[in-house]
PASEBA-1860 file (N, C-alpha, C; in nm, 3 decimals):
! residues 75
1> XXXXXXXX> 16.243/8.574/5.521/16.326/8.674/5.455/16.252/8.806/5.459 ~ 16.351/8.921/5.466/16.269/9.053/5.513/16.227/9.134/5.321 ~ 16.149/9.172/5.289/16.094/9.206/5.200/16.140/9.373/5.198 ~ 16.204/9.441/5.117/16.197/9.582/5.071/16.186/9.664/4.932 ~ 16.118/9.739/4.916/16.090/9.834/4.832/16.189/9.934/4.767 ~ 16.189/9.918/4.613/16.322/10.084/4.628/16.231/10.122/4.518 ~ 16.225/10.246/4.550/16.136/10.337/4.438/16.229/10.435/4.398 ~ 16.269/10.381/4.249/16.412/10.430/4.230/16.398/10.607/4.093
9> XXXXXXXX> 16.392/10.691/4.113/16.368/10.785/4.064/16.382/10.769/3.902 ~ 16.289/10.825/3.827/16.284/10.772/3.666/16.402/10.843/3.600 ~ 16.461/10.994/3.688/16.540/11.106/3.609/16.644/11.053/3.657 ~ 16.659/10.963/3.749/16.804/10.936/3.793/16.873/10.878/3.676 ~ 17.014/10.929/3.662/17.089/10.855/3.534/17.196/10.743/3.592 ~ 17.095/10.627/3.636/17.170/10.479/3.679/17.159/10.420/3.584 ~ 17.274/10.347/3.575/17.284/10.229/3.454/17.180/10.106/3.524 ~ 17.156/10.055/3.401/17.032/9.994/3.381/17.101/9.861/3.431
17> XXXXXXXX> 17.013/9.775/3.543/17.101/9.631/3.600/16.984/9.579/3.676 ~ 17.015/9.445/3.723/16.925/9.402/3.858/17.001/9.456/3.969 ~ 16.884/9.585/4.032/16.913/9.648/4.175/16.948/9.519/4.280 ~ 16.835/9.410/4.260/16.873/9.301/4.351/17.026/9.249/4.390 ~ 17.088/9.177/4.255/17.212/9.135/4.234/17.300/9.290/4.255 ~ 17.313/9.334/4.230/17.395/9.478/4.280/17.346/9.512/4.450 ~ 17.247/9.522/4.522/17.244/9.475/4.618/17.357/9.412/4.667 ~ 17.302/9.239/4.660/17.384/9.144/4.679/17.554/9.134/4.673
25> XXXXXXXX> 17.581/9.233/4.563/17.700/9.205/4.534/17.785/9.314/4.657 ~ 17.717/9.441/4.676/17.746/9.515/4.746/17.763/9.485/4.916 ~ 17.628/9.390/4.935/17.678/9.313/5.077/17.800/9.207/5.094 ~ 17.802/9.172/4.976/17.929/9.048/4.987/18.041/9.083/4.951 ~ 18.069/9.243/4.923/18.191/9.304/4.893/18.188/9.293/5.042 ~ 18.130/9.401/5.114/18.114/9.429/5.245/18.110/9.348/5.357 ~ 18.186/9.247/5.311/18.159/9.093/5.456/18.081/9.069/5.485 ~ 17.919/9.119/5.456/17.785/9.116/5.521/17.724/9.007/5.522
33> XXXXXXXX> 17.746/8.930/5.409/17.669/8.810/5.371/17.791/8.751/5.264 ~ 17.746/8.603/5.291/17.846/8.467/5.205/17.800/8.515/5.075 ~ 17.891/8.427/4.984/17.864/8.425/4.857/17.744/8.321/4.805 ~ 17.717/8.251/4.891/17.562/8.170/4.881/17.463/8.275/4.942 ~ 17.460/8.329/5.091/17.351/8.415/5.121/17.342/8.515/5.000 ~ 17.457/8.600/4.963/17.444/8.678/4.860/17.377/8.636/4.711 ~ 17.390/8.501/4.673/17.300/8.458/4.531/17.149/8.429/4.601 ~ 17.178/8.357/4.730/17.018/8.368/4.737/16.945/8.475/4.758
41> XXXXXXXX> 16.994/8.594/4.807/16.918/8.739/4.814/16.872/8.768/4.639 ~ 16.980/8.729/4.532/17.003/8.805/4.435/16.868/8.672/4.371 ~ 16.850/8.600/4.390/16.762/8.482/4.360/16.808/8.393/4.240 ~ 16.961/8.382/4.241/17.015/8.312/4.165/17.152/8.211/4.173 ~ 17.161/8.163/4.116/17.277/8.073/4.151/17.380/8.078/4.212 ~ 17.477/8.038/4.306/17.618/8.024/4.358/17.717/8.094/4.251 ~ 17.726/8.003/4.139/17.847/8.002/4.049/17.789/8.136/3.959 ~ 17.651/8.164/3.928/17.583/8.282/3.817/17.671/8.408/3.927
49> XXXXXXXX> 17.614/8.425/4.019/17.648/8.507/4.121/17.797/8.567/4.106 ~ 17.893/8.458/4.105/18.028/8.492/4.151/18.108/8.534/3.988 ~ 18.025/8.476/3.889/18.044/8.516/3.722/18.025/8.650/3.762 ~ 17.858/8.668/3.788/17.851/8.852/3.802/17.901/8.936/3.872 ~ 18.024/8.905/3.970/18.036/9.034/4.024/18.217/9.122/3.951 ~ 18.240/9.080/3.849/18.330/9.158/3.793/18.241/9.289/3.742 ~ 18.125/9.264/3.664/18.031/9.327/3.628/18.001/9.457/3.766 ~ 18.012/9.399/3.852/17.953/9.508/3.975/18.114/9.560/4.059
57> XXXXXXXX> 18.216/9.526/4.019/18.323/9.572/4.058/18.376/9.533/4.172 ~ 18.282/9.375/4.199/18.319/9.377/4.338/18.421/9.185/4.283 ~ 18.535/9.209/4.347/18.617/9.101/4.358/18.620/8.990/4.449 ~ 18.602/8.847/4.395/18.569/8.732/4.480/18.722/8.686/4.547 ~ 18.810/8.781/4.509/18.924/8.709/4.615/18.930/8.818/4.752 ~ 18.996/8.758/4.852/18.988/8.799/4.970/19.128/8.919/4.959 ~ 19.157/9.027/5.019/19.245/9.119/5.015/19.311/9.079/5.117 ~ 19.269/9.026/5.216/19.315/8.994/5.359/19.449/8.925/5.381
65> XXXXXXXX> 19.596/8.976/5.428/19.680/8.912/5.397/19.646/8.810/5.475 ~ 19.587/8.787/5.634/19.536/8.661/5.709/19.479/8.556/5.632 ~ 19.408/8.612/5.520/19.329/8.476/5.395/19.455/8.413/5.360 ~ 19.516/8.495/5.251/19.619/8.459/5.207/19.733/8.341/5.263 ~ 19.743/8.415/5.365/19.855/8.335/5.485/19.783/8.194/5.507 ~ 19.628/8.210/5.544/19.561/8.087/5.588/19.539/7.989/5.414 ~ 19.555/8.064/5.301/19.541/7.982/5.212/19.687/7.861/5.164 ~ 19.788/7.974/5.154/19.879/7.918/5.142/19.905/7.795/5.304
73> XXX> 19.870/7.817/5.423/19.874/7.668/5.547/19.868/7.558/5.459 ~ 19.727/7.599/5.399/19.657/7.453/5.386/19.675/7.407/5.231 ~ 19.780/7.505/5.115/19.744/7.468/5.005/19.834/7.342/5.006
END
């Protein structure tokens, strides 16, 4: 796993969170990574993970009407 640094400015006025999990949540908004790669970046659970991302604004359902279409095939 690749290791990085954020040296995050003290005057900056960011709300206070794990940069990690906000990270994470931000790649798995972004298709970048699963919702397992994304808890293991964030170094926490599957199910903790997918609790936290209302918190980060990012939504675990798919927008994609193709999901949709492919959910309803198989429901």
């Amino acid at each position: 796993m690749k290791s990085i640094v954020l040296n995050i400015p003290s005057k900056a006025n960011l709300p206070s969170f794990d940069y990690s999990v906000y990270l994470a949540a931000k790649l798995y908004e972004d298709e970048l990574l699963s919702a397992g790669q994304a808890s293991a970046l964030a170094n926490i659970s599957k199910r903790v993970f997918i609790e936290l991302m209302g918190r980060y604004g990012v939504s675990v359902f798919s927008t994609k009407v193709e999901d949709l279409l492919e959910d309803i095939a198989y429901a």
